[in-house]
N, C-alpha and C positions, 0 to 999 in steps of 0.2 A: 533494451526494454522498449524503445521507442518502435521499433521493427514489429514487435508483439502487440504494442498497444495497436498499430496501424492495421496489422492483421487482425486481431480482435474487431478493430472500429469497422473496418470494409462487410464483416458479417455478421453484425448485429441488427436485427430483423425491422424494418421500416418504423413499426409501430412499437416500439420500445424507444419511445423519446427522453431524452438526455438533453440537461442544460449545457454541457462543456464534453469536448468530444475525448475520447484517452489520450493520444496522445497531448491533448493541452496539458488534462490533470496528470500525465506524466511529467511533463516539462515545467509545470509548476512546481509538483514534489522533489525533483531536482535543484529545482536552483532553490527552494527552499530550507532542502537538506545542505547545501553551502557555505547558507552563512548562520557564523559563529551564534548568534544568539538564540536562533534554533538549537543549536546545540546545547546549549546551557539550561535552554527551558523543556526540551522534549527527548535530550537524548541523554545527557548525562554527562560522555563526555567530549571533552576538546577537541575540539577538530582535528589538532595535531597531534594528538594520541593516535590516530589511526587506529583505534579502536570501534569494535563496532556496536553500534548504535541498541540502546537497550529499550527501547519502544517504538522510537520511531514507524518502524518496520508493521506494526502490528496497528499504532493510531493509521499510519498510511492505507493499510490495507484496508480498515473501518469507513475512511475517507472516501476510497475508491473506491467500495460498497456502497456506502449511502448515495454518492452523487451520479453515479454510473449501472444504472439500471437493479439494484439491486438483487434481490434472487432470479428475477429475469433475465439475469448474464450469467450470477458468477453464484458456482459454492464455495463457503470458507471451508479450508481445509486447515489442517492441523501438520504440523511436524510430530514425526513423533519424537514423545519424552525424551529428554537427555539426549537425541540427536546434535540439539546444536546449544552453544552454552548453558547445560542442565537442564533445558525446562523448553515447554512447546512454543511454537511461534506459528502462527496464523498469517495463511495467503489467499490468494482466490485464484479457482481454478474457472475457466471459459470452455464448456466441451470439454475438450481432452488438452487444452492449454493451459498451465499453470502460470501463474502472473504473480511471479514474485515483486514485493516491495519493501523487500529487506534489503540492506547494506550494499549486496551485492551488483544493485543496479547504482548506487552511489561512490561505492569508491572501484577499483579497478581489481574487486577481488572473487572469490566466487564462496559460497557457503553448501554443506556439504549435506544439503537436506534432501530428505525423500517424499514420493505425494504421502500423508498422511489421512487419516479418517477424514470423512466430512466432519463438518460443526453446523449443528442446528444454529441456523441463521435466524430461526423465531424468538429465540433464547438473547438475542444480542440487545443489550441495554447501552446506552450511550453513557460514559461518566462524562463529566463535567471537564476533565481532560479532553477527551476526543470533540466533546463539543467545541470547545475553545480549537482545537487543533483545527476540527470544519471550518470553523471560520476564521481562521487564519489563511485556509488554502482556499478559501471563495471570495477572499479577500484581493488574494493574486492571482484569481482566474478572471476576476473582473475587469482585472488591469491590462488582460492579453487583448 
């Protein structure tokens, strides 16, 4: 993921200013995704479940929407239906690069989705989750 974020960052247009460059807010969501109390608050579950994560994936991708150029980078895109554990999961595609920030850039596995429709990004409302989640990760971008 870190490879994509890099390619992403190297062609994102002068004037399309950004507080934190992708690869940070990638390297934040990472070592975020880590530790255990993340877990317990935004994924569900235990770390050593090795299971995978039942929001994270999706507050992530809102995350790195909001703070990384928003419709000026990236369309949200959709998995479709029942692709992957029942129900759709939200990523952002760059151009013709899809930038996943589901499970699969966290643990050492891969998931077995396809591009999906776009998603009206004018439509996105923040809950009180994903806020709290922003600032959580602006939290440990400030600290880099």
């Amino acid at each position: 993921m870190l490879d994509i974020a890099h390619k992403i960052e190297v062609s994102r247009p002068a004037d399309i200013q950004v507080k934190y460059t992708l690869p940070e807010i990638t390297f934040a969501l990472r070592s975020l995704y880590k530790e255990a109390w993340m877990h317990d608050k935004f994924v569900g579950n235990s770390l050593s479940d090795n299971c995978w994560s039942k929001g994270f994936c999706a507050l992530a991708s809102v995350a790195v929407y909001e703070l990384y150029g928003k419709d000026k980078v990236w369309d949200f895109m959709a998995i479709r239906p029942l692709a992957w554990d029942g129900g759709p999961v939200i990523f952002l595609q760059h151009k013709d690069t899809a930038f996943g920030t589901t499970g699969e850039h966290f643990y050492p596995q891969t998931i077995p989705y396809e591009l999906g429709k776009p998603l009206d990004s004018s439509k996105l409302k923040l809950s009180a989750n994903n806020i709290e989640f922003l600032k959580i990760l602006e939290t440990r971008l400030s600290r880099v």
